[in-house]
Every structure is written in C-alpha cells, then in structure tokens.
N, C-alpha and C positions, 0 to 999 in steps of 0.2 A: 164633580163627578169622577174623575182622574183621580182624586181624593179617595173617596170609597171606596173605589176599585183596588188602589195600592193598601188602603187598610185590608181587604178580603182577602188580596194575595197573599200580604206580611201572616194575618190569619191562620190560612189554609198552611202558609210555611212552618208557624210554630206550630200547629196541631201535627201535624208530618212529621212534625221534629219530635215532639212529645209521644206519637206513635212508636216510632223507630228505637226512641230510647228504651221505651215497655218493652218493646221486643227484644230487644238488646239484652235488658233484666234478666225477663223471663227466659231467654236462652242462653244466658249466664247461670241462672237458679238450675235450668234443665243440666247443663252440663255439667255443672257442683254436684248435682245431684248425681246423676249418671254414674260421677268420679265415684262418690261414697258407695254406691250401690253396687262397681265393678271390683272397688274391695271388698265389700263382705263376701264376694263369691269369686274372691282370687282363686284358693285353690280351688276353683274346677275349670277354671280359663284357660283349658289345654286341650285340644283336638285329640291328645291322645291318653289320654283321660275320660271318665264317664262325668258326667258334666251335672247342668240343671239348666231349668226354664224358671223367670218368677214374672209375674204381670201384677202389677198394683191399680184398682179404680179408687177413683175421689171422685164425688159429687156427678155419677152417672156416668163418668167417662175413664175408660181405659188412659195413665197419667204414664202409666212405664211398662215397659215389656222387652225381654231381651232373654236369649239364650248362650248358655256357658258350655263348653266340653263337648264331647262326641256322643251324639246318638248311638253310635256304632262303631264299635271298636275296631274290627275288621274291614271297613270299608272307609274308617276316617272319616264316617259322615258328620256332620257338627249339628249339635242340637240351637232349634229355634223358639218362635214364639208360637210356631205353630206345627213343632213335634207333638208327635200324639204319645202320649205317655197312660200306662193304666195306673191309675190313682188309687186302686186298694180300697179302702172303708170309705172315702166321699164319697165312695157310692153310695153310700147307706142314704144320702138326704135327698137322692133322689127317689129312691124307692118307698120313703115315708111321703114323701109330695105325691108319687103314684098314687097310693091308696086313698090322700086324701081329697084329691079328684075325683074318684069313685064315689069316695063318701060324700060330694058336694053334689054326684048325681044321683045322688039316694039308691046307688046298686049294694052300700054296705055301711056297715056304722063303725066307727072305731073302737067300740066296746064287744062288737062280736066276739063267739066264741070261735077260734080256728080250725074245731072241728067241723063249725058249717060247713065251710068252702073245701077243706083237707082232710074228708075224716081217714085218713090213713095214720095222721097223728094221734097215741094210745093216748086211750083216758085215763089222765091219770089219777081221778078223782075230784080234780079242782079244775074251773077252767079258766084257759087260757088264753086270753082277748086276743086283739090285734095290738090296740094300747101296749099292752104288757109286752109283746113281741119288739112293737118299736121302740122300748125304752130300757132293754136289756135287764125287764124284770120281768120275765118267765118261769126264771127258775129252769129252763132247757138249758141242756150241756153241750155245751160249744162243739160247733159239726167238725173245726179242725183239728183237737185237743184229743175229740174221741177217734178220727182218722189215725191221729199220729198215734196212739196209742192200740190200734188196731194194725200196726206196721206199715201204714200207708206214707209215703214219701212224698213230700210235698212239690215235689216236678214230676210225681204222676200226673195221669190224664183223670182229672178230678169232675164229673159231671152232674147236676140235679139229682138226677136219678141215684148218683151212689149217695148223696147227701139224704133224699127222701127217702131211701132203702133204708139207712142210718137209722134216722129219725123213728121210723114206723117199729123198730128194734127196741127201743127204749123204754124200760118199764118201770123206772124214778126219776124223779128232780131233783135240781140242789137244790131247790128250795120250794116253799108254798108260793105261788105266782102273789108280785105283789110287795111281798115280807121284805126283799132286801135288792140290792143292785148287783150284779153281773153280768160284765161284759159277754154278747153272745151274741155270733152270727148266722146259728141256724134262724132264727128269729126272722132275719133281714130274707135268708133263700126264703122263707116261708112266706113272707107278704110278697114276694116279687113273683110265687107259684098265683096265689091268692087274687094279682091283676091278672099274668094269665089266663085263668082259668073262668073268673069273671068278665073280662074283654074278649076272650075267645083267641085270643094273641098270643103269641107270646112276648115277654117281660121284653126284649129287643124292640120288636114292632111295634109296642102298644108307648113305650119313653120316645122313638123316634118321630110317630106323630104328633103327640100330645106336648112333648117337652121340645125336642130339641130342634124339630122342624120348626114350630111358632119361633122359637129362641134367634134362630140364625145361627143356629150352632151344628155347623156341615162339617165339623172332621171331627161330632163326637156320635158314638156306640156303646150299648152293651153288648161286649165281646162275649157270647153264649157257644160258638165253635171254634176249638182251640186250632182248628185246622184254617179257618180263614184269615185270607192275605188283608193286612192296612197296612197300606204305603205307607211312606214316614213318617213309621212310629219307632220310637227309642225300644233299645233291648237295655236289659239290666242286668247287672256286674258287681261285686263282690270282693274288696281286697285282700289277695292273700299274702303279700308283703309290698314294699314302698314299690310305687309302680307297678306292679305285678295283679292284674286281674283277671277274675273268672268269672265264665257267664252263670248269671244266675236262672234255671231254667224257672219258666211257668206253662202250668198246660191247664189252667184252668178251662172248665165248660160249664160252669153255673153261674148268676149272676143274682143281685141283689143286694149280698153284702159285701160286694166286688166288682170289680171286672168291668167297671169303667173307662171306657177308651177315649181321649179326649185332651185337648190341649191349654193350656192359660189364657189364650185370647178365647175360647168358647165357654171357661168357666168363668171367666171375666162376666162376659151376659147372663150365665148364671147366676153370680152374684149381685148383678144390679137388677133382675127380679125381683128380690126380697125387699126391693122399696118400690118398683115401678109396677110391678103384679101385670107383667103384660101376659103372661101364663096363668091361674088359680087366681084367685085374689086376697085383700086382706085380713081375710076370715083363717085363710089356709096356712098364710104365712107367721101370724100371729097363735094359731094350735101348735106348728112344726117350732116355734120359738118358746113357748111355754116350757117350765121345765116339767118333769112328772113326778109326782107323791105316791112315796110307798104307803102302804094299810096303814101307817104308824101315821099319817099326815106329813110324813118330812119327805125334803126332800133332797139331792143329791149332786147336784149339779148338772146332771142328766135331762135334754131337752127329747123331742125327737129325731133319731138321725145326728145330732147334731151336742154339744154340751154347751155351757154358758159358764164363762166365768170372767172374773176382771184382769187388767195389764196395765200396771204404772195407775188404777184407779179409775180406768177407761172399762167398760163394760163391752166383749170380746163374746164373739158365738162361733165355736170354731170346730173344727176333726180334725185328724190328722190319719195318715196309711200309711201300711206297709205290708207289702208279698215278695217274697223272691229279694230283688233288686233296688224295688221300686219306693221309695219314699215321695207321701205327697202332704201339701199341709193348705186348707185352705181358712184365713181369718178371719173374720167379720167385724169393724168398729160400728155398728149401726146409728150411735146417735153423731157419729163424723161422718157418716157415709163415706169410710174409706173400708176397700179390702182387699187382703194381701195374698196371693196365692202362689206356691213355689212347690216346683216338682223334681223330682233326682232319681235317675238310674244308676246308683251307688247305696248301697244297701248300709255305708258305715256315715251315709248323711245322717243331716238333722234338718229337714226343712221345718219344721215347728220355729227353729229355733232362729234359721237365717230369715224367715217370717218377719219375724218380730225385733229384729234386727233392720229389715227393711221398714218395718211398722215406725220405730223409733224416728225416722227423718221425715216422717209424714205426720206424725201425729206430736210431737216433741212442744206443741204450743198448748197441746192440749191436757198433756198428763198434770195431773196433780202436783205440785210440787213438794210436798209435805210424803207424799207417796211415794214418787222416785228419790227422796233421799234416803228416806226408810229402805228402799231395796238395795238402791246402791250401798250403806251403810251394811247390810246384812252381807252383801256380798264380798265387801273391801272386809278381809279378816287380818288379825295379825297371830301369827302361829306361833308356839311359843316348845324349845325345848324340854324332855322330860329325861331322866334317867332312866335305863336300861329297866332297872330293879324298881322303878315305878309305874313304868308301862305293863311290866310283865304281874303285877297286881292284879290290873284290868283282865289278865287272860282266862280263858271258863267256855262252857258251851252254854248257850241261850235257846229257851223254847217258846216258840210263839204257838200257845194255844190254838189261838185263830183261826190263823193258817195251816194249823199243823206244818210248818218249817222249824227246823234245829239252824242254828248259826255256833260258829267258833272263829272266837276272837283272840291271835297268838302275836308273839313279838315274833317278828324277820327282820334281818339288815337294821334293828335301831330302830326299826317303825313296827306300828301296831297295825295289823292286818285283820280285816272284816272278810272270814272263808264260808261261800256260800257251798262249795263243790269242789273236785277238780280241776284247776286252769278257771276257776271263776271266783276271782277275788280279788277286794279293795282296797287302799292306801287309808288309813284314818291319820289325819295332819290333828297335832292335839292345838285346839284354843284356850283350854283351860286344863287345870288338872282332872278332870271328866266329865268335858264335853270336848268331843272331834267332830272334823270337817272330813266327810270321805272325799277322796280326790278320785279326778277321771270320767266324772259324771254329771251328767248336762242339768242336774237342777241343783237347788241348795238341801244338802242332805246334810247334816248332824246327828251324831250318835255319844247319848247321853248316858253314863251310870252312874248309880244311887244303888240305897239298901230302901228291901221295903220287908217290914215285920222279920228283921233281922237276915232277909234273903238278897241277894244281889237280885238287879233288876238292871236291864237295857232298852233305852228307848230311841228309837228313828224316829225323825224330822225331816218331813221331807216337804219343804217347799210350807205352804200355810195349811195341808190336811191333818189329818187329825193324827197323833201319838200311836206307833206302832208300838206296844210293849212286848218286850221278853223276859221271862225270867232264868234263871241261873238254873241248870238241874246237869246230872254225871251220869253220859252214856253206858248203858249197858256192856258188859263185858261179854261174848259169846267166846266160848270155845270150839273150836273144830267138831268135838262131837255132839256141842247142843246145835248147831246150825243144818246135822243130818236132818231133823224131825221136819223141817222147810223144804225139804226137795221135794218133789213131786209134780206132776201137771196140774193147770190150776186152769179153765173156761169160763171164759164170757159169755152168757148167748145176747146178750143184748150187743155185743163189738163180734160176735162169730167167729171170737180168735181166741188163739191158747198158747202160754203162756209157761216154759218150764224151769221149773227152778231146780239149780245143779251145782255142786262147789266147783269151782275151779278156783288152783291155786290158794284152793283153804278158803274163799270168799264164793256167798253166796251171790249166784248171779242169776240172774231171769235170758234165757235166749226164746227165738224168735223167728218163724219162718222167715219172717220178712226184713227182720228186724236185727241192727245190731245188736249183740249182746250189753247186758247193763249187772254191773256190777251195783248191789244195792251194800249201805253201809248201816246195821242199827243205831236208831235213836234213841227209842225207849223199848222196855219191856214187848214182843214181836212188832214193835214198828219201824221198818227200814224206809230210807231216806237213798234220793239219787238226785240232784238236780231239777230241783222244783214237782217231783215224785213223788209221795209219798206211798205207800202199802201194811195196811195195818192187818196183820192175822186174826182168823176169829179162830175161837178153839170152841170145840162141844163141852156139854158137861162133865164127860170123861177125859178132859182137858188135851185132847186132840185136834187138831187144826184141820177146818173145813175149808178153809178157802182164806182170801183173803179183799179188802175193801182200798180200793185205789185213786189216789186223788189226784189232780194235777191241775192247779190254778181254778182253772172254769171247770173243770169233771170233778165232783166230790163222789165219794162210797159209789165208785165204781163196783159193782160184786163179779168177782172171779170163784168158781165151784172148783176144789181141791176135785180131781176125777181119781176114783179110787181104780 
C-alpha cells in the first residue's frame, strides 16, 4: 500500500514537473515573442512620440496586445490596448454587416435600387443597387474628392447632410453602375443613411445595439457629433520634421464610410465573429466574404467592405484606413484563424505593413515555402551602375491614356528620377539596363522601358497587379499669349463652386474662394495637369472654349461652365 502511494506521489511529482516545464516554454515563446514584436514597432516606443496599438487573435483568443507612443502629445498620455483610436475605412465592414442584417430581416434585399430608401439620390438613368454601393461599383464620385474640389478642407466640420446635399447635386457617373471598380465612399454614407432610415435610428444607435453591445465591445462608437467627448481616445499628428509634430485635425460628423471609434481589444471580438457568428450568422458572413463581379463576369479583388487577397500564399481578407492622422489596418488569415490588427496616430505610418510583419511570426509555419522564396527573391535586388549618357537616354514625358496622368522621367545627381509634380518624386535604382526599382515606397514597384511600333513605351509594376502602360508623347508648347483665351470664370452646378482661371507670373493658374491657388501645367493640346488633376477644355465649333471637364482619381468629366 505504502507502495502505491509513493508511486502516485512520484506521479503527481513528474506531471508538476512536466507542467511547470510547458509553462516555462510557453513563457519563454511568449517573451521571444513579445521581444520580436517590441522591434517591429521600435520606432514608436517613445511617450513623446505618436505611437500605435496592435492586438493579434489565433484560434479565438486575443494571443498579443500591447500599445507603443503617446496617445497625446500634450499631456504625455501613452497609448494602450484599449485607446480608442478612429480607424477610417474599417468602418466600411461594419456598415455592409448592418445592411445585411436588415436583409436577413427581409426589411431589404441587397439588390435594391437606392432610390427606394434615398430618393434624393438623381436618376441617373441606370440603377444603382445596394450591391453596387458596397462594392465600390456605382459608378458615384467620391464624397471627399468632389469636397476637395469644391474648396472644402478636410478639418472642416464635415456632416451627412453636406455629403447628401452633395450627392442630390450630381447629374453623371464615372461609370455605368456595375462596368468597372472604383474606390468610393459616398457609397458606404449612403447604406449607413439607408439603416437609418429603415431602423428609424440612427446609423450610431442601430451598430450599438445590434453589433457592439452583443459583441462586448464597450469602448466602441460611430462617432456621428464631432462635438462629443470619448475619454481616451488617441488624437493624430503629422511629421513635419525629425521629431517635430503637428496635430492633425478631424471634425468629421458623418459615419459609414468612417468614423469608427474603437480599440484592438474590441476589434479583436470583431474579428473572431467571422468564425464564431455570435452576431448574423454563416450566411452573412460568407456574402460580406464573397468577392463581387463586375457585368463583364470578372472579378476584382473587391469583397464587401472588405478586399481579399493572398500573403506568402496564405489567403488574407483584409482593409486598411486613413484620415487626418489616423492609420488603421485590420488582417484576416481565416483558414489559420489568426488576425492581426494595428492602429497609429502618425499619419507617415504603415500599419498594413507592421500587420504583416507581425503576421510573419504567427503564421511563418504556415506560408508556402516555394512562395516566400519567390518574394523574398524579388525583393533581394542587386542594382547595378549605368552611365550618365545612358540614363539620360531613358529621359521623355509619358502618357497614361487611362488615367489621363503625364509623368517625366529626367537624370538628377547621377540618378534617374520618376516626376510626378512639384516636391512629388522618385529615386528609380537601375537593375538592369531598362528595368528600375523605384526607391522610397512601401511595395515592390518597377519601372520598365521598351519600344513598341517604333514608340518608346513605359511600364509600372507594381506588386503582382496588372501592367500600367505609358507611352512616350512631347508636351505642348503655350505661349503667354495663347494661355490669354483660358482665363475666364468657369462653374459647377453640380459642386456650387467656381473656379477662375488668370495668369500670374506668365502661368495659368485656377484660384478659389476657398481654395489655394493651383498652378496648372499643359500636357497635351488644352489639357493641363496639377498633381493627380487633370482639366481638359472643351471648345465650341467656333473653336471657343466653353468650359472645361475635370478629373481627379475617383471624380472623372467633372463639367465646369466657362460663364460668359
């Protein structure tokens, strides 16, 4: 008996022992870890400093969390795991999970037309689902794009109502709803008016019961009054040289495709949602994962809310934001069940990219190996010198059809420069006699020339999307007295603003009630170029200039009326 009993004891000793040791491990693995993870976010490890928050889950459970830098530059506050920080465009997947709530209560289908629920939105002859809204294929012209172009400042006090005022003004599209992808946020105000107005709530009230209250998620908001107080929450800052920052304001008061208040450990629960459906269930989560097909059948990378694409060969569902200050990034591995989410009140962060940096020591069993060599190989380059008088070959301006954007490519200091603008241009490192690596820029970008049907041609590479081509063409010459027949006022009524064009100092330039003045530069035959601008003149058949058509990224043929 004495016997057995010392065998039970000796037992119980080694299993104690063999406990202690796992823990041991695993709080050796936790602190190795901890170690790697307090590197990648060295530089923000300073209280006087704008910092970040990042929180990682694996297999349901919040695994890391910790905050870097100063919430608050003025009061030396330090950011936590449970700063509240606005996270920008992750709003947007909440506001597609809203609708499709709705649509599980049969109050609406996601095929609807928007003028059901909104008809202050103009007909524009096609219509325009909810679908199409949440997948940034509307064909509607970005609410910020036509602000800023309307002289609006983006640390005004920006509200629904000036966005639907916007909106109801609009009498084209960039496109026929459907035909093609563009990025757009009136889209996202428009479904989060669309629960409103259907729940009788507002877009605030109707997320906090339905989502964030089920959630357990208490220190998160859609921040709809730019006037109310949230205890600590981070403000965001701006570098204007080494150490030296500036606050970066926001006064937003619209919410849907923004304005997200909320912290790492509450998106944490957010994100283990998407496997646990303790909110909607697998029906919901599985449409908001899907990606969407344009009329053509293809499709784009574009889910809703949300985009989908691979890392190291790992399949990744992920957004990222940015307003003011404020960068947020959150990542999804779903067949690992890990996900990574990092937020920064430093406006020259990259949390995308410290994401997936933190992704790497979490998922490093899992990636492909034939994959990460390929990338790693693409990324290890070796640069190779060229002669003065062989770079300056490559020199020329480029026209991307497209986009309607000019680019010039000139030699400075020995190296060959990629000039987008003023104060806005690239380092191209040559790898080959023509192909460069542009340096300074957070993905893999190369820039390729060739001859095609006896024309120089240039082509971007960026990352594994598809081939930006430009061709070769020889700006316009204007003289001081051909640039007189461009002066004159030029109106929007669809932006209720106007626009004069006047020489100063010889150069045609556009001023602005509100608005700095802009010096615009010809690119071709009346089309002047400014900094991702474009303004194309239309002339009558008496070859007079009525007005002119204005682009900028998301806003195409903007029409401005020459006023006689």
């Amino acid at each position: 008996m004495k016997y057995i009993k010392s065998l039970r004891f000796f037992s119980i000793i080694v299993i104690a022992s063999l406990l202690m040791q796992n823990i041991e491990a695993q709080t050796s693995a936790s602190t190795d870890l901890e170690s790697k993870i307090d590197d990648i976010f060295k530089n923000f490890n300073d209280i006087h400093k704008p910092g970040a928050t990042v929180a990682v889950v694996k297999n349901q459970r919040i695994v890391f969390k910790k905050g870097y830098g100063s919430a608050n530059l003025e009061y030396d506050i330090p950011n936590s795991p449970s700063t509240i920080f606005h996270i920008a465009s992750v709003s947007k997947q909440f506001t597609v999970f809203s609708i499709l709530l709705l649509e599980k209560e049969g109050k609406l289908s996601f095929d609807d037309d928007i003028r059901k629920f909104i008809p202050e939105v103009p007909d524009f002859g096609k219509t325009i689902t909810l679908r199409h809204l949440a997948s940034h294929t509307s064909g509607m012209r970005d609410q910020w794009t036509l602000l800023n172009m309307a002289g609006w400042r983006f640390d005004d006090v920006i509200t629904k109502e000036h966005i639907l005022k916007l909106v109801s003004q609009q009498k084209e599209l960039n496109f026929n709803p459907g035909e093609s992808y563009m990025y757009c946020n009136t889209g996202f105000t428009l479904l989060a008016e669309v629960v409103a107005r259907i729940s009788g709530k507002t877009f605030a009230e109707f997320t906090e019961e339905h989502i964030f209250k089920p959630l357990n998620m208490t220190h998160t908001l859609f921040y709809d009054d730019h006037e109310k107080i949230v205890k600590n929450r981070a403000y965001s800052y701006h570098t204007v040289s080494e150490n030296n920052y500036k606050k970066s304001v926001l006064n937003f008061a619209n919410v849907g495709a923004t304005s997200l208040f909320t912290t790492v450990e509450d998106l944490a629960l957010w994100s283990m949602n998407f496997s646990s459906y303790n909110i909607g269930d697998k029906d919901i989560i599985s449409k908001m994962n899907t990606l969407a097909v344009l009329n053509n059948g293809e499709t784009f990378g574009g889910a809703y809310g949300q985009f989908k694409d691979t890392y190291k060969g790992l399949n990744q569902i992920q957004h990222g934001g940015a307003d003011a200050g404020y960068r947020s990034y959150l990542g999804r591995f779903p067949n690992q069940n890990v996900s990574v989410m990092v937020f920064s009140n430093l406006a020259q962060s990259n949390p995308g990219n410290l994401a997936l940096q933190v992704a790497d020591l979490y998922l490093k069993d899992s990636f492909e190996k034939e994959t990460a060599t390929t990338i790693a190989s693409t990324l290890e380059v070796e640069y190779i010198n060229l002669p003065d008088e062989q770079l300056k070959k490559l020199s020329g301006h480029f026209w991307n059809d497209d986009q309607k954007y000019a680019r010039k490519i000139y030699v400075k200091n020995d190296t060959l420069r990629y000039f987008r603008g003023e104060g806005n241009e690239s380092t191209l490192a040559p790898i080959s006699p023509n192909e460069f690596k542009m340096l300074g820029v957070n993905v893999d970008l190369r820039v390729l020339f060739s001859r095609s049907n006896e024309k120089r041609q240039m082509t971007v590479l960026i990352n594994d999307d598809e081939p930006i081509i430009s061709h070769e063409f020889t700006p316009p010459s204007y003289e001081v007295s051909d640039l007189k027949e461009f002066i004159g006022e030029y109106f929007s009524p669809e932006l209720n603003t106007t626009y004069k064009a006047v020489l100063k100092d010889d150069k045609l330039t556009f001023t602005h009630a509100r608005a700095s003045d802009i010096v615009i530069s010809a690119a071709k035959t009346d089309l002047f170029l400014i900094d991702g601008y474009s303004f194309m003149f239309v002339r009558n058949e008496n070859h007079q200039i009525t007005g002119f058509r204005a682009s900028a990224g998301r806003v195409q043929n903007l029409w401005f009326e020459k006023v006689n």
